[in-house]
C-alpha positions in Angstrom: 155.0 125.5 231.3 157.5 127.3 233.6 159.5 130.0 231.7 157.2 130.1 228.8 157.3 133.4 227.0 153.7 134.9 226.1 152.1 136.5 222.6 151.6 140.0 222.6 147.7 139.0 221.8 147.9 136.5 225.5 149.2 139.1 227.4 146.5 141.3 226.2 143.7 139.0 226.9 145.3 138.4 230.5 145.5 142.3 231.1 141.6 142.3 230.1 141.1 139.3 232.3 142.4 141.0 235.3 140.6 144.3 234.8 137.1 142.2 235.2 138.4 140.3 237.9 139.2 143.9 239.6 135.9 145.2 238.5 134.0 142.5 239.9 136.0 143.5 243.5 133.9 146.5 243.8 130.5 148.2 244.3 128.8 147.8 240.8 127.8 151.3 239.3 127.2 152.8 236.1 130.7 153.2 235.4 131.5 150.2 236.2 128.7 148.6 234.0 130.0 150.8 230.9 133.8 149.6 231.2 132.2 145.8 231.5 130.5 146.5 228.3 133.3 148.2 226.7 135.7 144.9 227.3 132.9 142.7 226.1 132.8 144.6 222.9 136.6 144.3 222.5 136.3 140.3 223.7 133.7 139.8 220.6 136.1 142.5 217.6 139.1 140.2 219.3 136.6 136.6 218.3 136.0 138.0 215.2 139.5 138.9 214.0 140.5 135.4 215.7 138.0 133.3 213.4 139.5 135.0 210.2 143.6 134.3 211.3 141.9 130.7 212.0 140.3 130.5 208.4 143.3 131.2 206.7 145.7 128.7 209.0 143.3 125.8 207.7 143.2 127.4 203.6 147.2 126.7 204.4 146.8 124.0 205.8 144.3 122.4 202.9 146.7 123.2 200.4 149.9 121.1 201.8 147.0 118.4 202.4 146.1 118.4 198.8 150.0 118.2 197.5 150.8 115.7 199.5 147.9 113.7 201.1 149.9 110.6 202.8 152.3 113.0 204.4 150.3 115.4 205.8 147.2 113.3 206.0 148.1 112.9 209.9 148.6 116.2 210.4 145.3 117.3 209.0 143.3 115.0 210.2 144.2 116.4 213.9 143.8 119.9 212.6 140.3 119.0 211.9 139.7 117.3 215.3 141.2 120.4 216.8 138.6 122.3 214.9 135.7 119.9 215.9 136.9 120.1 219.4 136.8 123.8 219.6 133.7 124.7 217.5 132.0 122.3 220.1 132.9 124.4 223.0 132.6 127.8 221.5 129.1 126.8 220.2 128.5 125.4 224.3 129.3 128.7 225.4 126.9 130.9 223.3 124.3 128.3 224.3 124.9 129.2 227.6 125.5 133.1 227.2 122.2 133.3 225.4 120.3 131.4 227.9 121.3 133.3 230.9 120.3 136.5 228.8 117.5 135.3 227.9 116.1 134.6 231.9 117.7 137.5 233.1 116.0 139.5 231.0 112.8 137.8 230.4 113.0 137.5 226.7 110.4 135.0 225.1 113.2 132.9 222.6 116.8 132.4 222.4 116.6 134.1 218.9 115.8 137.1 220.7 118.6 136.8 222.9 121.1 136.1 220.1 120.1 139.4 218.5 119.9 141.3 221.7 123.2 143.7 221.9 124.5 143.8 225.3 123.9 147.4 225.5 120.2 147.2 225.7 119.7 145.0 227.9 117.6 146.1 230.4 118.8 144.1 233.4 122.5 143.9 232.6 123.1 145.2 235.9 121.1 142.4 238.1 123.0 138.9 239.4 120.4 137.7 240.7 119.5 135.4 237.8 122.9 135.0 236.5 124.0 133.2 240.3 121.1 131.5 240.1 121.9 129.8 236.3 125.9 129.2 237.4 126.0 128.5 241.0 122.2 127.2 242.0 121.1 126.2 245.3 124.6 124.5 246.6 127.2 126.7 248.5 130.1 125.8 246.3 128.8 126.0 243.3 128.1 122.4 242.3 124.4 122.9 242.0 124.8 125.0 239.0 125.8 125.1 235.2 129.3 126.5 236.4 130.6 123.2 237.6 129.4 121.5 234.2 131.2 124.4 232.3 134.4 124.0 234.2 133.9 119.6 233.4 134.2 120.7 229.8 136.6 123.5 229.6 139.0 120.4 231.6 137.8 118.1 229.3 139.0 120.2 226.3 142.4 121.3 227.4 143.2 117.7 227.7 141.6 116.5 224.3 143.5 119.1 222.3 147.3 119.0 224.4 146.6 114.9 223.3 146.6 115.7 219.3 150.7 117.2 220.0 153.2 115.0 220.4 154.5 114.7 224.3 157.6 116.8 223.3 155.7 120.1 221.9 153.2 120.0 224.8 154.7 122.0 227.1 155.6 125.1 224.5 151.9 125.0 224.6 149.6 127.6 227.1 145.8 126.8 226.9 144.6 129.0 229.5 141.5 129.0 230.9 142.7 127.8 234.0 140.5 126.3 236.6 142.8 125.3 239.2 143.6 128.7 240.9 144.2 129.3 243.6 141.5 131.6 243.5 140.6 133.8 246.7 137.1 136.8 247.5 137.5 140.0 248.0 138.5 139.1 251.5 141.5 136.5 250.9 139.6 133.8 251.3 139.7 131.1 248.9 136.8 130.2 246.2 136.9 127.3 243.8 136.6 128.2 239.8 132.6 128.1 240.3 132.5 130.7 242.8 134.9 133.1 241.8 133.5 133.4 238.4 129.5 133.6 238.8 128.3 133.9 242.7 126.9 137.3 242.4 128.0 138.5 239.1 126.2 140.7 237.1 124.7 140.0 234.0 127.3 142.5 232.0 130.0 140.6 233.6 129.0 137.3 232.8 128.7 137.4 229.1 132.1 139.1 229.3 133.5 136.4 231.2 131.7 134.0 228.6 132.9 135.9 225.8 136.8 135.9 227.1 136.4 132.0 227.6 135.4 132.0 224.0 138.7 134.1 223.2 140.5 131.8 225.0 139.2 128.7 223.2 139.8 130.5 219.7 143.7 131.2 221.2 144.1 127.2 222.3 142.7 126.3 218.6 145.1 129.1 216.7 148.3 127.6 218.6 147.5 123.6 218.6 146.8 124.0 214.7 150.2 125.8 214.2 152.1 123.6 215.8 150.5 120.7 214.3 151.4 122.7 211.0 154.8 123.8 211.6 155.6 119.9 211.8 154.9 119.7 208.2 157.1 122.5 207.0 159.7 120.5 205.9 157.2 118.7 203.6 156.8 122.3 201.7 157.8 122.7 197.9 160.9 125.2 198.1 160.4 127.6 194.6 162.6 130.0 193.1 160.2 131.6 190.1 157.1 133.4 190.7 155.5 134.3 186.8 152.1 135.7 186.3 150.5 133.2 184.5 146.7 133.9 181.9 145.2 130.5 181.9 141.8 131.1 179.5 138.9 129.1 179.6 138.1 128.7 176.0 140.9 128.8 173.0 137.7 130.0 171.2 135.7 132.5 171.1 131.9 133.6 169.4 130.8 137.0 168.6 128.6 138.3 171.1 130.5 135.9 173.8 132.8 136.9 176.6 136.9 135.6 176.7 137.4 134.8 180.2 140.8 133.7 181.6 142.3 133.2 185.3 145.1 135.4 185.9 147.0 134.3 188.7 150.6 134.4 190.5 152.9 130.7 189.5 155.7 129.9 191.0 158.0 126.7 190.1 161.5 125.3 191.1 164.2 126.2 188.3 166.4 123.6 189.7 164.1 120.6 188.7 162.5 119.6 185.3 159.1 117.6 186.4 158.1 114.6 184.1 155.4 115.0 182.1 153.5 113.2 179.4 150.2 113.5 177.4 148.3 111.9 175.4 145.4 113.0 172.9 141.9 113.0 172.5 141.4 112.2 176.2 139.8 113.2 179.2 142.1 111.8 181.8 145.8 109.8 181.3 145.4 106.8 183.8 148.9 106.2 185.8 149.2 102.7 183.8 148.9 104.6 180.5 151.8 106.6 181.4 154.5 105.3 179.9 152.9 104.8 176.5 151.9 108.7 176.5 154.3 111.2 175.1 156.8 112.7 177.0 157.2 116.8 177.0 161.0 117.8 177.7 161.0 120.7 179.6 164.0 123.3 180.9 164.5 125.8 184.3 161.1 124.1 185.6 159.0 125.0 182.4 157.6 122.5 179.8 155.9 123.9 177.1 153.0 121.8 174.8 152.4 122.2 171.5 150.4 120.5 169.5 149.5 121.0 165.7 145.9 121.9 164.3 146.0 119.9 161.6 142.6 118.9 161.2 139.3 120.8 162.1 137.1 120.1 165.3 137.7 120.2 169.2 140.7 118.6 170.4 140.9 117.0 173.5 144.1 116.1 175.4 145.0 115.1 178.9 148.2 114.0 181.2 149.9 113.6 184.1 152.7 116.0 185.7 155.4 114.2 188.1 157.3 116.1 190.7 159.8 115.4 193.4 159.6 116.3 196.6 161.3 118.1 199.5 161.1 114.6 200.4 162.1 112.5 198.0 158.8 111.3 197.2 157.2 111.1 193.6 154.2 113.0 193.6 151.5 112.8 190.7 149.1 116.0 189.7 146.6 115.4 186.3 145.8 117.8 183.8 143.7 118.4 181.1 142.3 120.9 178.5 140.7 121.2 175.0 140.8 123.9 172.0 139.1 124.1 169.0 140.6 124.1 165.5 138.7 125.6 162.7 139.8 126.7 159.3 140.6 130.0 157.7 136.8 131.6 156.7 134.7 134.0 154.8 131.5 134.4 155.0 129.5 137.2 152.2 125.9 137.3 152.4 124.4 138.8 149.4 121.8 141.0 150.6 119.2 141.3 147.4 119.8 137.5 147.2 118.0 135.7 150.1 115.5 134.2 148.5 113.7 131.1 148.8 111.1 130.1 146.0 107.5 128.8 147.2 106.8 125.2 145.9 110.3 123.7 144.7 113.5 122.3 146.6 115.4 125.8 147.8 118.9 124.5 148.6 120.7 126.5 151.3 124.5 125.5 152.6 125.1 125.9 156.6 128.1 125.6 158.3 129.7 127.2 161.3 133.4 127.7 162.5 135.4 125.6 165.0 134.5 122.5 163.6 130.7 121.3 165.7 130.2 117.6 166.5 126.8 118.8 164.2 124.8 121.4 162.9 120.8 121.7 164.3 119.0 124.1 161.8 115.3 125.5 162.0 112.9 127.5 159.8 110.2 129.4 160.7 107.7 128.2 157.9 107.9 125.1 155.8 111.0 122.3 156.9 114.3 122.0 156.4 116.3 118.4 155.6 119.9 117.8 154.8 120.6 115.9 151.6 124.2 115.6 151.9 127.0 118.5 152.7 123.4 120.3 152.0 120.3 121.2 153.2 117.2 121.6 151.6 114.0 124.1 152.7 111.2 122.9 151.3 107.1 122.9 151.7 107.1 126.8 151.8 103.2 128.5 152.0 102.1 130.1 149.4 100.0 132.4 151.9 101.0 136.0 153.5 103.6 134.8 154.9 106.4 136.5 153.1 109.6 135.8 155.0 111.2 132.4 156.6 113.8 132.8 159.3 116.9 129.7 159.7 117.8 129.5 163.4 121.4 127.5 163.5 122.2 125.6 166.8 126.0 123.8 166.8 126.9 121.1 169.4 130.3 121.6 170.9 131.1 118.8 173.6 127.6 117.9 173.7 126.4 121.3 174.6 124.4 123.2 172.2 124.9 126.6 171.2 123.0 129.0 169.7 124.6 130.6 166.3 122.2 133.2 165.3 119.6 133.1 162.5 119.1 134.2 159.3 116.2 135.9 157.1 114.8 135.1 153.7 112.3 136.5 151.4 109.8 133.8 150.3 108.8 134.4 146.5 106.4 132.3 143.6 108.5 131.1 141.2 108.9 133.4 137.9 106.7 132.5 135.0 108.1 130.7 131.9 108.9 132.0 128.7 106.6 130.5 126.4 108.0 129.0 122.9 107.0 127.4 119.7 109.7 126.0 117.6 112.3 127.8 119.0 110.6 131.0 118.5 109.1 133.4 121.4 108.1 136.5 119.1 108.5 137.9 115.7 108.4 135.6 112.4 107.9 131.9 111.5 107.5 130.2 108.6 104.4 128.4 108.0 106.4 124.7 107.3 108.6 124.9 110.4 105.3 125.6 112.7 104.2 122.2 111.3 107.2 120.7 111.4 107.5 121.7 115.6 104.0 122.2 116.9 105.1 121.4 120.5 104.5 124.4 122.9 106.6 124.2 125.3 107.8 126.6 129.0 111.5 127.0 129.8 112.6 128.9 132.4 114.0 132.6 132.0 118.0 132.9 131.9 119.6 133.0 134.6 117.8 131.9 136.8 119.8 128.9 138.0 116.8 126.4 139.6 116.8 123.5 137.6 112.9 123.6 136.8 111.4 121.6 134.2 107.7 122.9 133.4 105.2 121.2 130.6 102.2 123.4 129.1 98.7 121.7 129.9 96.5 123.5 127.8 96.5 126.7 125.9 94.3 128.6 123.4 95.1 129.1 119.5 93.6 131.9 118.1 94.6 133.5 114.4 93.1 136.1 112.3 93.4 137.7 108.9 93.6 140.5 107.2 90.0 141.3 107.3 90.1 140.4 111.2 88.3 137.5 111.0 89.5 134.5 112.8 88.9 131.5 114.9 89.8 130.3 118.2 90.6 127.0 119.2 91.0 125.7 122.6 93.6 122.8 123.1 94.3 120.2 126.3 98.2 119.5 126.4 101.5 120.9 124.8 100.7 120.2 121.1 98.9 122.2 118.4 95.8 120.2 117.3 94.9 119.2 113.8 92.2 122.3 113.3 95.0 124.2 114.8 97.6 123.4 111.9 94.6 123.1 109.3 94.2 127.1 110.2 97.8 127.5 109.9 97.8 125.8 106.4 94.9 127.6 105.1 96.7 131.2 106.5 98.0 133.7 104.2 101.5 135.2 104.7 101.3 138.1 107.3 98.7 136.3 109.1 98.9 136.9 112.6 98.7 133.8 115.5 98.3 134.2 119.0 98.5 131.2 121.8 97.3 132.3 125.4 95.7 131.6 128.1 98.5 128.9 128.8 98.2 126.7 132.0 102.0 125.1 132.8 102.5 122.1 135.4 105.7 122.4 137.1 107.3 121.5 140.8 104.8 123.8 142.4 101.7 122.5 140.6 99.6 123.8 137.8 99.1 127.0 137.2 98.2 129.7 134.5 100.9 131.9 133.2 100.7 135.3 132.4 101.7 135.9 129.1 100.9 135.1 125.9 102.9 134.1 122.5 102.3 136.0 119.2 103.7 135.2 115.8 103.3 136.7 112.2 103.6 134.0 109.4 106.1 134.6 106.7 
């Protein structure tokens, strides 16, 4: 490692390193404890800032893994051992920090010794505790957890110079070194164990522990790197960045949000990729690919389009093949769906929404973007479909006086909710009550004889296809002195008394039929009118 050229951030945490190891040379005062605390705090801001540069190395990293798998698999998979390798020291370390904090100063948990700052300790000062922990009984050291700390920090430096090839390992500097020569404040010579922990104060140990932890963080940033730069030449080289809106639905409801990723694309100009589609698919399977239609392309860019010429969601799927730096074909799926729906209008009459109690009431539903179906409601009676239709039926004739349709539509198996709709729940209008074609005014005496059916139709207009048939009625007539009979009849016909009474009747004579009961699609009922004629 002879004439290796150190990092700005090295140099640093070697300048740091030999402040402590000149602090430790002297008489420990309060001065002396505060500049031990103020390297610890920079040791911990320098950890933190070194996990972040590490997090992002390894986001690279991931992203050349997922282009290119078989390439870079080798690569990776050493990246990740790296990582294993060095969260299982760092995590041995802060076992070890937090236990000697937490005897030194006679904290009841670990937890309590994780959460204690350094600051507030209250024996940071004292080594007795801390030489005890590292060095133990044994006059070298070898008694203690430093020799056992040393084991693994050898143990390491080997494991990780092992995932480089032989050639890059020498570029590499691990630090951490526990060789020395290391020598007292008298020139005489200590082993790693010694000239770390016999007699060091608490401050100065958790620095210490804190700058191995630096160290470890260092080792990991520069084996990944390496093991990174060796992929380099795998990378795609692109000459186009575009910003690129990629939405997440080709529709959208009222009342919903459009959502779309925007992000930064870039692509080679130099080379057109293969790619081919097919529809109504989730996923284009690599032995479907040549039977799947091919999309010519130009400067990098191939554009799809593909006609809505039939409503409903549409589907399609396909495969995108690239060269590259390489040589080698690499193969990247894609998929997508929109919705197609035809040109609408939708007016809703607003003195119209009305459903009659006690017949069929039939109602047309339909919502836009083509559903795989339609799941309607009501809040009173039931509702069926009867073709393209659907029919409400089975109102209450109670206080009820309004019905509310709730529309859910399926799109991809998912139900959505499409709103609901109010109607006014009404009895059906009476009939208009007829006797040979006549409702009021005159008839002649031989065409009531001729007709004597009474019969209900319903008024004009209204467009329900309701057939009704009288039940019973009464017939009444009177003459010119007032005197009369009444005659009370079952059915739709004018009995024989009735027409003898019409026979005997002189012209002018007036006739009356009411109290008429009608049977129709919502039962029988009485209706409230009544029919009067004047014989001619």
């Amino acid at each position: 490692m002879a004439g290796y050229k150190e990092t700005p951030r090295q140099k640093m945490i070697g300048m740091m390193y030999l402040v402590l190891t000149a602090l430790l040379a002297l008489n420990v005062s309060k001065q002396i404890i505060d500049a031990f605390l103020l390297v610890n705090e920079s040791m911990e801001t320098t950890n933190e800032n070194f996990s972040k540069k590490l997090d992002n190395t390894y986001s690279k990293f991931k992203i050349q893994y997922q282009l290119n798998p078989n390439k870079v698999g080798p690569y990776w998979e050493k990246a990740q051992q790296a990582h294993a390798l060095s969260e299982k020291l760092s995590k041995y370390v802060d076992s070890i920090k937090y236990l000697v904090v937490q005897r030194t100063d006679g904290l009841a948990t670990i937890d309590e010794a994780r959460k204690l700052n350094l600051r507030d300790a209250k024996r940071k000062e004292s080594y007795n505790e801390p030489t005890r922990f590292f060095i133990g009984s044994s006059p070298d050291g070898s008694a203690g957890e430093a020799k056992i700390f040393r084991e693994k920090i050898e143990l390491y430096k080997k494991q990780m110079l092992d995932l480089l090839d032989p050639k890059f390992r020498s570029s590499i500097k691990m630090g951490m070194d526990t060789q020395g020569p290391f020598y007292d404040v008298d020139g005489n010579k200590q082993n790693w164990e010694m000239h770390n922990f016999y007699r060091t104060i608490l401050a100065a140990t958790v620095t210490i522990l804190n700058k191995t932890k630096a160290e470890v963080y260092n080792a990991e940033f520069d084996i990944v790197n390496n093991l990174y730069s060796s992929i380099d030449a795998l990378n795609f080289k692109f000459d186009k960045i575009q910003a690129k809106v990629i939405p997440r639905s080709s529709y959208v409801f009222l009342g919903e949000e459009y959502q779309a990723e925007i992000l930064v694309g870039a692509y080679d100009t130099k080379q057109n990729p293969d790619v081919r589609y097919t529809l109504g698919a989730d996923t284009l399977t690599p032995g479907n690919f040549k039977n799947a239609t091919s999309l010519e392309g130009s400067q990098g860019l191939v554009v799809l389009k593909l006609a809505g010429s039939s409503e409903g969601l549409k589907k399609f799927a396909g495969i995108i093949k690239v060269v590259s730096p390489l040589g080698d074909t690499m193969v990247f799926h894609f998929k997508d769906e929109f919705i197609v729906a035809r040109p609408a209008i939708t007016i809703s009459p607003s003195k119209m929404n009305v459903f009659y109690i006690g017949v069929d009431n039939p109602v047309e539903i339909s919502v836009p973007g083509g559903p795989e179906r339609i799941v309607p409601s009501i809040s009173v009676g039931s509702i069926r479909q009867e073709g393209k239709d659907w029919i409400v039926s089975n109102l209450p004739n109670s206080s009820v006086r309004e019905a509310i349709i709730s529309v859910n539509a399926v799109f991809s198996g998912k139900s959505k909710s499409m709103g609901t709709y109010k109607f006014r729940l009404k009895t059906l209008p009476d009939p208009i009550i007829k006797i040979a074609g006549k409702s009021e005014g005159f008839i002649a005496k031989n065409l009531l004889q001729a007709s004597p059916i009474v019969v209900a139709e319903m008024p004009p207009g209204f467009d329900f296809d309701l057939k009704y048939t009288v039940t019973s009625f009464n017939f009444q007539t009177a003459n010119a002195g007032g005197e009369g009979s009444q005659i009370k009849t079952t059915g739709n016909q004018l009995s024989k008394d009735a027409l003898a009474g019409i026979q005997s009747a002189r012209k002018g004579q007036r006739i009356w039929i009411e109290d008429i009961y009608v049977k129709g699609p919502d039962g029988t009922r009485r209706v409230n009118l009544s029919l009067s004629l004047k014989l001619n």
